[in-house]
SEDREN-70657 format. One record per residue (C-alpha): x negated, y negated, z; residue in one letter. Coordinates in steps of 0.25 Angstrom, whole numbers, plus 2048, in hexadecimal, padded with zeros to 3 digits. Example, Ala and Ser with C-alpha at 12.3 -4.5 7.8 and 13.67 -1.06 7.14 Angstrom:
2
7CF81281Fa 7C980481Ds 
% end
This chain:
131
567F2BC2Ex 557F27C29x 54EF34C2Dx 53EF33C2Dx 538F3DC26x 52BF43C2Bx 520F44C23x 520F53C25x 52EF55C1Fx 52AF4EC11x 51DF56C10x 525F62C11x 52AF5DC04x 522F59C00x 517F64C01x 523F6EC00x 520F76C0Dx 523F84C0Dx 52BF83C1Bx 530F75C1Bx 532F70C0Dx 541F73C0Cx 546F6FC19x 53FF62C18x 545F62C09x 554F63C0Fx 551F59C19x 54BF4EC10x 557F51C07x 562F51C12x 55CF44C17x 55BF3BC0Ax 55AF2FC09x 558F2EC19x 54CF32C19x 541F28C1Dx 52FF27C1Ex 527F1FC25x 519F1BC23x 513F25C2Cx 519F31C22x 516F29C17x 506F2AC1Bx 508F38C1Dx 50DF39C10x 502F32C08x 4F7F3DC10x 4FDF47C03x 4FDF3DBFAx 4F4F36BEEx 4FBF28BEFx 503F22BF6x 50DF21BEAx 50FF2EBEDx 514F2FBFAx 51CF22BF3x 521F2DBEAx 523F37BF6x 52CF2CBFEx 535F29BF2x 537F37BEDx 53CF3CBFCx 544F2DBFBx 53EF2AC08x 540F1EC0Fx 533F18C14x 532F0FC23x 528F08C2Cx 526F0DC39x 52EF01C43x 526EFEC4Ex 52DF06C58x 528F12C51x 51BF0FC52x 51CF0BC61x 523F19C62x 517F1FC5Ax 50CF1BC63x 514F20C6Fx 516F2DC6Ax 507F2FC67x 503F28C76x 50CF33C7Ax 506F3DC71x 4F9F3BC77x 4FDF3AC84x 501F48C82x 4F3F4CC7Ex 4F4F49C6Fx 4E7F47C69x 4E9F3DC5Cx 4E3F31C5Dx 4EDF29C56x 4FCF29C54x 501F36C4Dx 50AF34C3Fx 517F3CC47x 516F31C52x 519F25C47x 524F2FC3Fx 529F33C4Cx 528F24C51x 52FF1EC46x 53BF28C45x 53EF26C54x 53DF16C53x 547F16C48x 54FF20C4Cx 551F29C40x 54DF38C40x 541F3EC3Bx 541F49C31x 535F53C36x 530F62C38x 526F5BC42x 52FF5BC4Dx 526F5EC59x 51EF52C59x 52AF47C56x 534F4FC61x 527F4EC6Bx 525F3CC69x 52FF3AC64x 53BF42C6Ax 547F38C68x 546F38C59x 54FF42C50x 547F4CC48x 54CF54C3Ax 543F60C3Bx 544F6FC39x 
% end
């Protein structure tokens, strides 16, 4: 089973955060070589990063598959941000979660996160790994 792996999940790796390293360790480990990113996590991980060989590096040393977003996920995205701001949201342009969110739900494969809120509100048929 592929999973996408939230950008959240890798920087608490990554950044060894005091609360959430380990369980994002164990969950990186027990999903190997399913584990998959999309260009929307990628850019989140270059805004750390001095070039973009080493979010390169990043990538192949977490053996992450990398995917573009189908456009059923983009149509998805923009959805959930029209709901988003129907429901008073204040962003002016589409959110980074919708098109993570978007994309694991248009290819149905669950998504590794500790964000859960936000993805269970828009997008509340997809399958989250969280804590």
């Amino acid at each position: 089973m592929r999973i996408l792996v939230d950008t959240n999940v890798i920087a608490d790796v990554l950044y060894d955060d005091p609360l959430w390293a380990e369980w994002a360790k164990l969950q990186l480990t027990q999903n190997e070589g399913q584990t998959f990113i999309n260009p929307i996590i990628y850019t989140e991980l270059c805004y750390r990063a001095r070039t973009a060989s080493e979010v390169d590096q990043i990538i192949a040393g977490f053996a992450f598959d990398y995917e573009e977003l189908p456009r059923t996920a983009l149509f998805l995205a923009a959805q959930a941000y029209r709901l988003y701001r129907e429901r008073g949201g204040v962003k002016t342009a589409p959110l980074p979660d919708f098109f993570i969110g978007a994309h694991a739900q248009a290819v149905r494969v669950p998504l590794l996160t500790r964000d859960k809120e936000r993805y269970q509100t828009y997008f509340p048929g997809i399958s989250l790994i969280s804590p």
